[in-house]
C-alpha positions in Angstrom: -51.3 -52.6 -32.3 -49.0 -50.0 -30.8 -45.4 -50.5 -31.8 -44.7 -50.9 -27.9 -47.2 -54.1 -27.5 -44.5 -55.2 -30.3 -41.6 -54.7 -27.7 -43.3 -57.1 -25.4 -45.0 -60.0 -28.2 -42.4 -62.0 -27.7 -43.1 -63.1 -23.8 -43.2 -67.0 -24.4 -45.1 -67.6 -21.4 -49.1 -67.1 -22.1 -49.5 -68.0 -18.5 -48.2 -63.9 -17.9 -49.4 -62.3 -21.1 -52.6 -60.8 -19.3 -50.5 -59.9 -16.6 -47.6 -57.8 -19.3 -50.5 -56.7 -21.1 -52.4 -54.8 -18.3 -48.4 -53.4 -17.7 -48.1 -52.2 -21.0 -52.2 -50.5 -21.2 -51.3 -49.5 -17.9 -48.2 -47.1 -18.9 -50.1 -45.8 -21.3 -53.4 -44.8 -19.5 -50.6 -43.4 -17.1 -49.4 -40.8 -19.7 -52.9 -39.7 -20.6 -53.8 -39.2 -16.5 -50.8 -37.2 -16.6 -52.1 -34.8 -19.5 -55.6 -34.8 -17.6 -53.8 -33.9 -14.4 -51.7 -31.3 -16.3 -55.5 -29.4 -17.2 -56.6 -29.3 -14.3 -54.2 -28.0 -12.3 -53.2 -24.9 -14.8 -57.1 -24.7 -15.0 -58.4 -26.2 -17.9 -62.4 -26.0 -16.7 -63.6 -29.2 -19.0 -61.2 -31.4 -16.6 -61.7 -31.7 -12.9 -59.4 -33.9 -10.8 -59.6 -34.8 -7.2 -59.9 -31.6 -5.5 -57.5 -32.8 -2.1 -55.3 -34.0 -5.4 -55.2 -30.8 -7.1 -54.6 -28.9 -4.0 -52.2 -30.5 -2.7 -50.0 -30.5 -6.2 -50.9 -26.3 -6.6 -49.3 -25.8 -3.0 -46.1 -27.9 -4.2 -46.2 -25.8 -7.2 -46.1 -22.7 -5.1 -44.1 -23.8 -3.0 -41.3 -24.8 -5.6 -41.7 -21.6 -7.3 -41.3 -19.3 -4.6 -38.6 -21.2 -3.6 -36.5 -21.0 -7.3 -37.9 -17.1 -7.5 -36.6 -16.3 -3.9 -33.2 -17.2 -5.0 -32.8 -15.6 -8.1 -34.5 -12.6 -7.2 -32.1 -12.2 -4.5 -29.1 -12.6 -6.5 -30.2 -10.9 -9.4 -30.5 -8.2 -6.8 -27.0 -7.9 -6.0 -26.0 -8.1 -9.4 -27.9 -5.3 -10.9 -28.0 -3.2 -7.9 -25.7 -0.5 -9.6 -27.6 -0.7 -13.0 -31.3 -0.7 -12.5 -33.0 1.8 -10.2 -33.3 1.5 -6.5 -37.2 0.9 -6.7 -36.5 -2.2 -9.0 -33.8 -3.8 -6.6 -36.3 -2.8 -3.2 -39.0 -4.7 -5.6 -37.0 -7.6 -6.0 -35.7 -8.3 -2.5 -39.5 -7.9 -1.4 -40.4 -11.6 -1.4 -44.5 -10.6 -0.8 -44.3 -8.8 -4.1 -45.2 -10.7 -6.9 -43.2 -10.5 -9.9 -42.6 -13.7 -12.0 -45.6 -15.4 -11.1 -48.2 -13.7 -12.9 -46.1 -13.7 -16.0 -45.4 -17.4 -15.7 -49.0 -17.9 -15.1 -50.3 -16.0 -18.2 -47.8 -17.6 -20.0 -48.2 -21.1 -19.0 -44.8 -22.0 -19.3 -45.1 -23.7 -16.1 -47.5 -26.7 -17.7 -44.5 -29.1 -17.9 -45.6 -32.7 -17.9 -42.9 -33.6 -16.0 -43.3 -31.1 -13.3 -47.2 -32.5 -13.1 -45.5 -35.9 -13.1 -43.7 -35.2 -10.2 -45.7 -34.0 -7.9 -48.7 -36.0 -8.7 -45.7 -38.7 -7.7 -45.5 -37.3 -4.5 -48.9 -36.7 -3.0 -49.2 -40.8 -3.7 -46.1 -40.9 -2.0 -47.0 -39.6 1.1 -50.4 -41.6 0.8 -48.6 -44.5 1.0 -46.2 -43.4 3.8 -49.3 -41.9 6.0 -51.2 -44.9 5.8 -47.8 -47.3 6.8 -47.7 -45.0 9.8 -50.8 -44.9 10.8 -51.1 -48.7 11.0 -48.1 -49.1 12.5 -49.4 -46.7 15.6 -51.9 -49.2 15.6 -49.7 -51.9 15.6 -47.3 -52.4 18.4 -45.4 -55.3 16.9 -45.1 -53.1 13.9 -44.1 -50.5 16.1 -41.5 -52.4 17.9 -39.4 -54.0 14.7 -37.7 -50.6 13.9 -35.3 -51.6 10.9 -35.0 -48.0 9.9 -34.1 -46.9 12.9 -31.6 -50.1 13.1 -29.8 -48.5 10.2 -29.6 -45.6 11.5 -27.0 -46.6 14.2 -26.1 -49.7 11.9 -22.2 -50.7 12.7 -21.7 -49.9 8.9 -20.7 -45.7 9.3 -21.6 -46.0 5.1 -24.9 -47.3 5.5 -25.7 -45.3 8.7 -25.0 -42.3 6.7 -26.6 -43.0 4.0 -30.1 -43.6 6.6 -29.4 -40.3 7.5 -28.9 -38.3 4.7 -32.5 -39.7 3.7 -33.7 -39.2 6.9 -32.8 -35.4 6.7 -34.4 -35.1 3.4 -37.5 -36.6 4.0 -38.0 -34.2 7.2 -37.4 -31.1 4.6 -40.5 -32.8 2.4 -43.1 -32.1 5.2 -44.3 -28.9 4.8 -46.9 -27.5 7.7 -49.9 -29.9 8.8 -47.4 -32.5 7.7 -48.7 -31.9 4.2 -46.1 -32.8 1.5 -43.7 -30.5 0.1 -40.7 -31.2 -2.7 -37.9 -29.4 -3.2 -36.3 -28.2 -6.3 -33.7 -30.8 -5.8 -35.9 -33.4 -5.9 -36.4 -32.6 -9.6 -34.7 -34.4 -12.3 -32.1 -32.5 -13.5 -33.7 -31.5 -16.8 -37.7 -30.4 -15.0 -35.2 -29.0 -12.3 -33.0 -26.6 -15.3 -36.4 -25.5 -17.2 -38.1 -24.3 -13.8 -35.2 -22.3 -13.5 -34.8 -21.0 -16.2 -38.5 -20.2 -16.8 -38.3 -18.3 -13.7 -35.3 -16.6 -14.6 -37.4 -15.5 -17.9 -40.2 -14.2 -15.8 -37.8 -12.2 -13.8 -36.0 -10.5 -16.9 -39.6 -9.5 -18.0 -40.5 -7.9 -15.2 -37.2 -6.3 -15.4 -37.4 -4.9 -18.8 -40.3 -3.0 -18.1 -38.9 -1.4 -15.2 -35.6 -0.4 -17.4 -34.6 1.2 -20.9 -33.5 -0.7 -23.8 -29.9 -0.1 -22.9 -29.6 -1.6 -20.0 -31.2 -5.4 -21.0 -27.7 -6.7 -22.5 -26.4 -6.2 -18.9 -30.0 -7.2 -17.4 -29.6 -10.4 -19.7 -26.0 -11.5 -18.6 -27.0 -10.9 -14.6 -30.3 -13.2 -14.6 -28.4 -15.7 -17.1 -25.5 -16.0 -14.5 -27.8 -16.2 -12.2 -29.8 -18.8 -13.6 -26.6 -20.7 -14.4 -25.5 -20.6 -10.8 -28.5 -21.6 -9.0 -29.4 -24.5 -11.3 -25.7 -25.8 -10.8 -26.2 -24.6 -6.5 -29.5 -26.9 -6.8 -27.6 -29.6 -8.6 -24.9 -30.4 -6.1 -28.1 -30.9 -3.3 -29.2 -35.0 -3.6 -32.8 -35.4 -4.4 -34.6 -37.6 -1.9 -34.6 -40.6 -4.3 -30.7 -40.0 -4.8 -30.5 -40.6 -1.2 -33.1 -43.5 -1.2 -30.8 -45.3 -3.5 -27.7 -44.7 -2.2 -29.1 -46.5 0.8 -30.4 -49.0 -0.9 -27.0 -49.9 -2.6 -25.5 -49.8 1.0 -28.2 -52.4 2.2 -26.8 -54.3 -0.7 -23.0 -54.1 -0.2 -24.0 -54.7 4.3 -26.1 -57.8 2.7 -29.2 -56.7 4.4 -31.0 -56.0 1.3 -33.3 -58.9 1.7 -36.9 -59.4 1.4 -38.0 -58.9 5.1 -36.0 -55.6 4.5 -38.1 -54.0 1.9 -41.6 -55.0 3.7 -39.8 -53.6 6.7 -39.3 -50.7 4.9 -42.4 -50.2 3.4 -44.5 -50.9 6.4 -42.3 -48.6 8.4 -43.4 -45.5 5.8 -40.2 -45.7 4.9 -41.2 -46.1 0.7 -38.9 -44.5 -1.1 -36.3 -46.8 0.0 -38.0 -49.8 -0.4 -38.5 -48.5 -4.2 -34.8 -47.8 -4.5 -34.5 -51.4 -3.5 -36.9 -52.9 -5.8 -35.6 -50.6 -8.8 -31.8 -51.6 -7.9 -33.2 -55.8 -7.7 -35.2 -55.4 -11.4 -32.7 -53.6 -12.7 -34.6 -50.2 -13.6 -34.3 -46.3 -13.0 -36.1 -45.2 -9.9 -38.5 -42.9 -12.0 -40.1 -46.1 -13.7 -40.3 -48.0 -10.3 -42.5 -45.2 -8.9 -44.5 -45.4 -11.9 -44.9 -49.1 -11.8 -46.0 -49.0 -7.6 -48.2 -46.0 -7.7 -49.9 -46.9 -10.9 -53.6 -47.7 -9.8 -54.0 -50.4 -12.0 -51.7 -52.6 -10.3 -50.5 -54.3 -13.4 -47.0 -52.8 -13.6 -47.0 -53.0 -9.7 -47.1 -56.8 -10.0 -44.9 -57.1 -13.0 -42.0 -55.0 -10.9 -42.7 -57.4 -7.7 -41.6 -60.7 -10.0 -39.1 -58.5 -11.8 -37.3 -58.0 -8.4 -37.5 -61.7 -7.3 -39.4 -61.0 -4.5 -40.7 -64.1 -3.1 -44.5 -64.8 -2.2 -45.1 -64.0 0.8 -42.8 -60.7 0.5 -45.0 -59.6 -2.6 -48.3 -60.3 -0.9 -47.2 -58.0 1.9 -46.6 -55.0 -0.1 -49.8 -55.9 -2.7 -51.9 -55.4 0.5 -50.2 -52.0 0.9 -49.5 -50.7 -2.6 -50.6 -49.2 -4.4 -53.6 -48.4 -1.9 -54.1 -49.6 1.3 -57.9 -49.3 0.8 -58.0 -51.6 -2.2 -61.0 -53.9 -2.3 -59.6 -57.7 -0.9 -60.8 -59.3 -4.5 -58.7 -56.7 -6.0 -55.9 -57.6 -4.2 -56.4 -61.1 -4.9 -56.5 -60.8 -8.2 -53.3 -59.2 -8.3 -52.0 -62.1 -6.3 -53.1 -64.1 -9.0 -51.3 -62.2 -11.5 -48.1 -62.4 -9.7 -48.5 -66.8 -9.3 -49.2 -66.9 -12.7 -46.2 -64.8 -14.5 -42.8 -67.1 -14.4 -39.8 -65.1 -12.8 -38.2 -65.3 -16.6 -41.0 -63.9 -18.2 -41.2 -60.7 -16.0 -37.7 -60.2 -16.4 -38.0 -60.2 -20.0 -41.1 -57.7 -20.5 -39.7 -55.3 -17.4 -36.9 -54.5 -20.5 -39.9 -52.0 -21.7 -39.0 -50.2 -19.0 -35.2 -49.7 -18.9 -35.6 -47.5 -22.4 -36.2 -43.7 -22.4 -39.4 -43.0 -21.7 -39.7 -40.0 -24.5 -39.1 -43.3 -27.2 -42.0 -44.8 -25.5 -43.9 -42.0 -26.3 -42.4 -41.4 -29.8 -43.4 -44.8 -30.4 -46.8 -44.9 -29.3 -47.8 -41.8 -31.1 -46.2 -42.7 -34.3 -48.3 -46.3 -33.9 -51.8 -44.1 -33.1 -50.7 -41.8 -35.9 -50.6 -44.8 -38.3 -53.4 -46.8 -37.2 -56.0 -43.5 -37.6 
């Protein structure tokens, strides 16, 4: 047995152990869709995803990228404009040339598990909000309710801005043919620091060849400062699930924070805040909330639901929406099930798993496959 099933053994209620057991199976079949998703999108050719999947996570890829390239290129620009030759700083400030990119791509630097993480996090992200809206057009009394846009002019000035600091970073997440983009500052802060500075590597090699020997001290310091200063320019912008619980905790502090709030939210399209407020109920980091609604199992979904105290009716609302929409009704009612049968306490106990560092999950799990080969 895997030194995590050990973390959770001591759940006293068998009632819930199926349901804490499928959460547990279901983190770990997470992290190995993760390294699957990680071959196929930086072309592994034994392992083939969903192709609107993969697609959809290259162009976020590209998108990021060119963003984090654009910038230090630029700057880089105007820092060695007096050192490297005129044809170098022309090539850099020509965004349609590429320059880091094939590096980075022969390289592979850019497989980060993390990065693949994130945006495979996103595309089920804006499943989930596309299908809200589209049932809501279809549904005037859905239609009419309108929390989010309650908050928005909520008496509150805290919790109106805080609606509308999310509201201004979700619009910057639609890219064209409302397809869905993310932005560097949605990165955690440590994916967000290793794009950079990967970029910032593929730049100085480009620049090397383009230069003599004794010019790459002063090459070095320029795309280090660079790098320094855009990851610190990209870490003072909040990431759409900073903003999502910010207004979350100013729900809590208004007191409107309440069930009807977070089906509200949810059916409105309006997910990452009703995550923020299911992560800040259970006690969790928003990272592991995301994992626990878009997991496809529906095991962790169901664990998080009880975690969070929702009551029934609440949690059948968003088990009919999450993690897909399209789930078959006995699936759904299986998972119904799950949540009648695990006792309030017992969730609260086995969510603990998920408070530690995910990386000691890992550690863990590896050291217990290690052992048991």
């Amino acid at each position: 047995m895997a030194i995590a099933d050990s973390l959770l053994s001591t759940v006293p209620h068998a009632a819930g152990a199926a349901i804490v057991a499928g959460a547990v199976r279901a983190a770990r079949l997470g992290r190995m869709r993760l390294a699957t998703l990680a071959g196929d999108l930086f072309h592994d050719t034994d392992i083939r995803i969903d192709e609107a999947r993969r697609t959809r996570m290259r162009a976020m890829l590209d998108g990021l990228v060119r963003t984090v390239e654009g910038r230090i290129r630029r700057d880089v620009a105007d820092r060695l404009e007096p050192v490297v030759p005129t044809a170098a700083v022309m090539a850099l400030r020509n965004m349609t040339l590429p320059i880091a990119r094939p590096v980075l791509d022969a390289a592979g630097v850019l497989a980060d598990t993390e990065l693949v993480a994130m945006l495979s996090r996103r595309v089920d992200e804006h499943r989930l909000v596309t299908q809200a809206r589209v049932a809501a057009r279809q549904d005037p009394q859905l239609a009419a309710r309108g929390l989010f846009a309650g908050l928005l002019t909520h008496a509150d000035p805290v919790l109106a801005a805080a609606a509308a600091e999310l509201d201004a970073l979700a619009s910057a997440r639609r890219g064209g043919f409302e397809e869905p983009a993310l932005a560097p500052s949605d990165l955690g802060r440590a994916v967000q620091a290793r794009l950079v500075w990967r970029v910032a590597a593929g730049v100085r090699h480009w620049l090397a060849l383009q230069q003599d020997a004794a010019a790459a001290t002063r090459i070095d310091r320029a795309v280090a400062g660079v790098g320094s200063a855009v990851i610190a320019a990209f870490a003072a912008v909040p990431g759409h699930d900073d903003a999502a619980i910010m207004l979350a905790r100013a729900m809590l502090r208004a007191g409107v924070a309440d069930d009807a709030a977070t089906v509200a939210l949810a059916t409105e399209g309006q997910i990452a805040a009703a995550v923020a407020g299911l992560a800040l109920r259970a006690g969790i980091a928003m990272p592991a909330a995301w994992d626990m609604v878009l997991d496809p199992d529906g095991s962790r979904l169901v664990l998080l639901l009880r975690a969070a105290g929702l009551e029934r009716s609440a949690a059948a609302a968003l088990l009919l929406r999450w993690p897909d929409a399209a789930a078959p009704i006995d699936r759904i009612a299986e998972r119904m099930a799950g949540y009648d049968m695990l006792p309030l306490g017992t969730a609260r106990d086995a969510i603990d798993v998920h408070r530690l560092d995910p990386g000691y999950l890992i550690a863990l799990d590896a050291l217990a496959n290690g052992l048991a080969r």
